[in-house]
SEDO-636207 format. One record per residue (C-alpha): x, y, z; residue number from 0; residue in one letter. Coordinates in steps of 0.001 Angstrom, whole numbers, plus 500000, padded with zeros to 6 digits. Layout:
N
> X,Y,Z,NUM,A .
...
//
This chain:
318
> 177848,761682,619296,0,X .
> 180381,762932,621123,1,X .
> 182108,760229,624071,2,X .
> 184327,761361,626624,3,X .
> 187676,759095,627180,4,X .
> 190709,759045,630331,5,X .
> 193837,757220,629409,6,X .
> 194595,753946,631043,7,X .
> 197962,754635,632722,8,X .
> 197112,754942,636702,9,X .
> 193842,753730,636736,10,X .
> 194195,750035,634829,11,X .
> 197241,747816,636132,12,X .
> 198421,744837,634352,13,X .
> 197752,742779,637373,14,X .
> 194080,743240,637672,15,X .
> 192826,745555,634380,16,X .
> 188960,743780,634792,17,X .
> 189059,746206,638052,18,X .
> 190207,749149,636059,19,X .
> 188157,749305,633384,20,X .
> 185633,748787,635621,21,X .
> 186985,751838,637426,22,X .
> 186951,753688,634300,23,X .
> 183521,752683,633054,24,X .
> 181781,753644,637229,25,X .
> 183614,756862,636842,26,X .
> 181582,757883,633825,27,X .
> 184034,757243,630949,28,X .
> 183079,755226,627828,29,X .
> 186523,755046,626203,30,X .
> 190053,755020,627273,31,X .
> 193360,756210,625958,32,X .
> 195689,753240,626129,33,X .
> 199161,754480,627516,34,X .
> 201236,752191,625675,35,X .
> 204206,754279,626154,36,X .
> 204185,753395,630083,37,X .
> 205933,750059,628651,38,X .
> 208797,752072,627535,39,X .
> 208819,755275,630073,40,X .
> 210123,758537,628196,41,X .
> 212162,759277,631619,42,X .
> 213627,755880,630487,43,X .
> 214670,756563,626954,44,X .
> 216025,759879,627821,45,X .
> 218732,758077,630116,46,X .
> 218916,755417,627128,47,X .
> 217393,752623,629646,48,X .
> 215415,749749,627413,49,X .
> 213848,747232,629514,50,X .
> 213142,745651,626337,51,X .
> 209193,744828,626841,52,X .
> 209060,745413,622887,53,X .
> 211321,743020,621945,54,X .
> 209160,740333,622899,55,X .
> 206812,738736,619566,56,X .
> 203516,739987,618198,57,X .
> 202348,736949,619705,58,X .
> 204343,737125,622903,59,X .
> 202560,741252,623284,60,X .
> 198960,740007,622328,61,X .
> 199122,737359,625069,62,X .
> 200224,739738,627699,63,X .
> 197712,742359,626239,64,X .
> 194933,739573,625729,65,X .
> 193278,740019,629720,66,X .
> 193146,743843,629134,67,X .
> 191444,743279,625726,68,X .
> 188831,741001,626947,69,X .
> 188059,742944,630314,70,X .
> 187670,746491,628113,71,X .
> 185286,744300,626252,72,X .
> 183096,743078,629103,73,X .
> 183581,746531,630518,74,X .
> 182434,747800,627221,75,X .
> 184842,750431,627266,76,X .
> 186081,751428,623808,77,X .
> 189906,751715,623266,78,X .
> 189558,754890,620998,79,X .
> 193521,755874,620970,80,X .
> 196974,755207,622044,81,X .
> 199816,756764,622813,82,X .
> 203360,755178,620959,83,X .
> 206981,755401,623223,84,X .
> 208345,758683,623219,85,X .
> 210732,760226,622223,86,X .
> 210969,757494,619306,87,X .
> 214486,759667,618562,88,X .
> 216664,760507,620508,89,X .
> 219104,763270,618547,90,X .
> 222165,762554,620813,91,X .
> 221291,758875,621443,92,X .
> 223562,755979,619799,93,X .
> 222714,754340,616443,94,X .
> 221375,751548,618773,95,X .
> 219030,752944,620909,96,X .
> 217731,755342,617197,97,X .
> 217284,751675,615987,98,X .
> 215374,749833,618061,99,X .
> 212782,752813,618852,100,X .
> 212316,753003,614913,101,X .
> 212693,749123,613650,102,X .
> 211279,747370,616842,103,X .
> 209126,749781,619198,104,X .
> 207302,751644,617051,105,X .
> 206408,748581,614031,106,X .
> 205189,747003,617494,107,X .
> 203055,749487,618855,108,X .
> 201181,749265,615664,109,X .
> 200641,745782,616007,110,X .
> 199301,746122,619732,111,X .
> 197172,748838,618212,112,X .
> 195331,746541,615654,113,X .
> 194722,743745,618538,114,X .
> 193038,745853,620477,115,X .
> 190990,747331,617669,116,X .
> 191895,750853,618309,117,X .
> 191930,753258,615172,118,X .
> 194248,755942,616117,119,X .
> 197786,756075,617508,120,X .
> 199528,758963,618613,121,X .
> 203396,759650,616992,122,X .
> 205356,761895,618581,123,X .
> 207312,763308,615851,124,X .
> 210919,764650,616092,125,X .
> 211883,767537,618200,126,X .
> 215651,768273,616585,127,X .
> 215214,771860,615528,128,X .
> 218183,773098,617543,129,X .
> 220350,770378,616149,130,X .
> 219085,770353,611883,131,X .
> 218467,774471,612182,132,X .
> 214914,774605,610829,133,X .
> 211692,773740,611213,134,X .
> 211399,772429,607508,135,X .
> 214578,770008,607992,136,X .
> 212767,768819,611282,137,X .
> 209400,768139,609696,138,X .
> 211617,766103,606892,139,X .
> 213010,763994,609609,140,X .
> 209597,763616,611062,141,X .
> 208052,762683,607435,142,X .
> 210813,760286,606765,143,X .
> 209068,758385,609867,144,X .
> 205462,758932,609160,145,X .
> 206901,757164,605693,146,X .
> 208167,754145,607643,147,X .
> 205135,753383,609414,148,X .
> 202144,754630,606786,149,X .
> 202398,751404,604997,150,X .
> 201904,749326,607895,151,X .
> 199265,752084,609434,152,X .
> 197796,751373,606044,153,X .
> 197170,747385,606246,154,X .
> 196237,747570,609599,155,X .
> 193529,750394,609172,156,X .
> 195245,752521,611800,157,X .
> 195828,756368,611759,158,X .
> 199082,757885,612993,159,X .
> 198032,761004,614169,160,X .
> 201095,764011,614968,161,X .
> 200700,766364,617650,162,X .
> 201746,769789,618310,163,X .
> 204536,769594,620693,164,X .
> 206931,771991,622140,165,X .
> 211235,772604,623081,166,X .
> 212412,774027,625686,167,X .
> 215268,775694,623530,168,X .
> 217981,778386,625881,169,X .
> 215203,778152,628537,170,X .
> 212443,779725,626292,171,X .
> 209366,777648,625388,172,X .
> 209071,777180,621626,173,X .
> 206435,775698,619232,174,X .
> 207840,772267,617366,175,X .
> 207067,771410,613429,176,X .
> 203091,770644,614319,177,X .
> 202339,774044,615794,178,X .
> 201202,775984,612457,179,X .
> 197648,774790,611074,180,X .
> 198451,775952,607445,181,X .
> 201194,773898,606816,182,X .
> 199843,770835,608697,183,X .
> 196432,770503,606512,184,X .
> 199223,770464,603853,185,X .
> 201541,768164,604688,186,X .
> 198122,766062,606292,187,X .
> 196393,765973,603289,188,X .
> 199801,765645,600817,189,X .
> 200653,762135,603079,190,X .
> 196980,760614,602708,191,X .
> 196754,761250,598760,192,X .
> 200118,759686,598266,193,X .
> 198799,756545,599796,194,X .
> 195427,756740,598844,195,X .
> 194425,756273,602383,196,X .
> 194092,758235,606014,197,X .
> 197490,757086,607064,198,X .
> 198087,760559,608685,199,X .
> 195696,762598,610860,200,X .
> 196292,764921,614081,201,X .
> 195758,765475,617841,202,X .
> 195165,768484,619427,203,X .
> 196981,769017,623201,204,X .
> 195665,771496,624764,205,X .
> 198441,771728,626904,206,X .
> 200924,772355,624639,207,X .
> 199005,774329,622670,208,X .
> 198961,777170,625823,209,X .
> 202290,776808,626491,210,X .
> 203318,778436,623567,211,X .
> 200448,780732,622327,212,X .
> 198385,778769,619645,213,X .
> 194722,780456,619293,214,X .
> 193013,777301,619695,215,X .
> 189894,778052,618061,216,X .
> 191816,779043,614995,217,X .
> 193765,776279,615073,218,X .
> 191245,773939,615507,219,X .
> 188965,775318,612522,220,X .
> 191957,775568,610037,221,X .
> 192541,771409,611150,222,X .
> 189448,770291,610434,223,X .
> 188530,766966,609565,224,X .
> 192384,766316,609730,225,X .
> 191807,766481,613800,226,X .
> 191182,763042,614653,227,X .
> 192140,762336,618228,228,X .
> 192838,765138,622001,229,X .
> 194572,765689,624863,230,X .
> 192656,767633,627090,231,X .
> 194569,768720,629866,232,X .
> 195480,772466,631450,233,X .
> 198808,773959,633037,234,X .
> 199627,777565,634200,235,X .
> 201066,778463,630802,236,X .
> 204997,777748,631896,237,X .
> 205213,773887,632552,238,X .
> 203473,770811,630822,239,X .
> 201325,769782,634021,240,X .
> 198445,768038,632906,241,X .
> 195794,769541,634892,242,X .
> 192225,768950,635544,243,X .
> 190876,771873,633310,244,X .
> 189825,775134,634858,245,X .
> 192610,774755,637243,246,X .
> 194578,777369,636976,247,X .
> 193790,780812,636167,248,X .
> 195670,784318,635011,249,X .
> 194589,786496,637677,250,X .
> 192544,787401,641139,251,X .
> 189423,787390,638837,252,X .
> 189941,784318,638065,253,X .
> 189944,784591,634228,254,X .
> 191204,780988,633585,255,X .
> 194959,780288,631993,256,X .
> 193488,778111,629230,257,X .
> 191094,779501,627083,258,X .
> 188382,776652,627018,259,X .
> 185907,778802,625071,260,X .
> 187945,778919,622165,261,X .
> 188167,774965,622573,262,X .
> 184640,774711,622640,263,X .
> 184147,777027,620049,264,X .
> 186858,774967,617883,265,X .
> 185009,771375,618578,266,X .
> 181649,773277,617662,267,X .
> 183212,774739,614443,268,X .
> 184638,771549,613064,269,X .
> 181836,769397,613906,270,X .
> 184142,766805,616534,271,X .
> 182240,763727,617070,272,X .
> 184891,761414,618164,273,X .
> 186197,761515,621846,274,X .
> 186619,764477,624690,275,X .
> 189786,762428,625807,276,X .
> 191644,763575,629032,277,X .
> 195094,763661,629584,278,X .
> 195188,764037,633361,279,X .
> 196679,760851,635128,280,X .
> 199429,762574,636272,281,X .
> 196787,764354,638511,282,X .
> 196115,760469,640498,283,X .
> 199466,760833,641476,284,X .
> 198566,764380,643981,285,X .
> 195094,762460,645408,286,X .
> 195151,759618,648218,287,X .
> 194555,756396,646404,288,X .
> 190782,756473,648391,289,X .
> 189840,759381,646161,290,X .
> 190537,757801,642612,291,X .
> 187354,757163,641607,292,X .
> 186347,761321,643418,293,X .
> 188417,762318,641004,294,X .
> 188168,760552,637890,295,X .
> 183932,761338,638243,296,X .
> 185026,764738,638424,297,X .
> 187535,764730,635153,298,X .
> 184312,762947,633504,299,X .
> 181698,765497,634979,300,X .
> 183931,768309,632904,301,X .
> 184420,766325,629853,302,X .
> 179584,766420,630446,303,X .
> 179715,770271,630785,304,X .
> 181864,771009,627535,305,X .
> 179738,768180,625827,306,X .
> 176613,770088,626715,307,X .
> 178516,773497,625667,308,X .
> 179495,771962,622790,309,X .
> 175813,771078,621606,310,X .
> 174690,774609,622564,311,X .
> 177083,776244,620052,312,X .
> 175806,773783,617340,313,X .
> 172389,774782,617923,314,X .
> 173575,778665,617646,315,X .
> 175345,778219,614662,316,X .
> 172769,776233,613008,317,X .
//
């Protein structure tokens, strides 16, 4: 049955996350996306800033993470996915900063994954195609990771799941090493047999995915069971905005700049039952704080409408 989720980042605050999960459950949401990489802010790692919240012990992150753990409980909100620090590489950074995103942040955020429970985790993988001059050298670079961590994923019963992510390359928009389906359900499915185990699976952003052409349903249908976790959000096809869907459109008719058929169509095709998770909290930041909960009801009153498209196409297709 499929849930619909909202990640945690602008709605649940360390100093009070009983109130936000409360938020998130009176907004109509029954999981949540934890933002784990607003510990370790990407605008922060791209100036090489580390305020060094990782360094602290397993111990030391379960006891801080301990109040948001019981509150999703009584809440009974289910932590379905998070989202590791990104970038965890920075291709001009120093051996230093390289080091402690692989050795320390990202071992970590695996360990904060299996307190809470949560059986997905989202890896960014590396975007260095400009600097190694392929995509296949890039994808090594990003396997060489997923090789680092799949043990550990392994023991604590969590899946890394890639995503297809974008460079902005000479000021053109182009697709990264998780934008073509074919070789993804190979390299997916090459990962899990050598460990005899769904280390590796995949998110879908719809975002990304328009910025830089991908026919979703295709996409979607070639993934598969491989497709484990989303990030449902919209833009006007030129920046990564992470809209409220059906916000922007191509035209005075109004023909909409995301094609959310083919997403339901994909869903439908593949037989998602996991999560219709939203990737919108930049959108809290445009709203007066007094219309948080307006808007989140809204987000969760789309993620109802393609859940009830969703289970029309089944019927068709059956």
């Amino acid at each position: 049955m499929l849930k619909i989720g909202v990640q945690s980042d602008n709605v649940i605050e360390d100093g009070n996350p009983q109130e936000g999960f409360a938020v998130v459950r009176r907004t109509g949401f029954s999981c949540v996306d934890f933002s784990l990489n607003r510990y370790l802010r990407n605008s922060n790692i791209y100036k090489s800033e580390i305020n060094h919240f990782f360094s602290q012990s397993i111990q030391e992150l379960e006891m801080h993470f301990s109040s948001h753990k019981l509150a999703a409980e009584r809440e009974q909100i289910f932590i379905n996915q998070m989202h590791m620090p990104y970038p965890i590489y920075m291709p001009n950074g120093s051996n230093e900063l390289n080091g402690y995103l692989r050795e320390v942040v990202a071992p970590k955020s695996l360990a904060v994954c299996a307190f809470f429970g949560c059986p997905y985790i989202v890896l960014h993988g590396y975007k260095t195609v400009q600097y190694v001059g392929s995509e296949e050298k890039e994808w090594d670079q990003t396997e060489r990771l997923i090789n680092f961590l799949a043990p550990m994923a392994k023991e604590m019963g969590i899946t890394l799941c890639i995503e297809n992510l974008y460079s902005n390359v000479g000021g053109h928009i182009v697709g990264g090493s998780c934008c073509n389906a074919a070789k993804l359900t190979e390299r997916i499915d090459r990962i899990n047999e050598k460990y005899h185990a769904e280390v590796l699976g995949f998110c879908f952003d719809t975002g990304h995915a328009n910025l830089v052409g991908i026919d979703f349903e295709n996409f979607m249908t070639k993934l598969g069971h491989r497709l484990k976790v989303l990030h449902i959000h919209d833009n006007d096809g030129k920046g990564d905005l992470h809209q409220i869907p059906f916000t922007f459109t191509l035209n005075r008719e109004n023909e909409p700049s995301t094609d959310w058929e083919a997403f339901i169509k994909g869903i439908c095709n593949i037989r998602f039952d996991k999560v219709l998770s939203f990737e919108t909290a930049p959108v809290l930041n445009a709203f007066p704080e007094e219309m948080k909960e307006t808007v989140l009801s809204f987000i969760a009153q789309i993620g109802q409408y393609f859940i009830k498209k969703i289970e029309k196409c089944k019927h068709m297709i059956l």
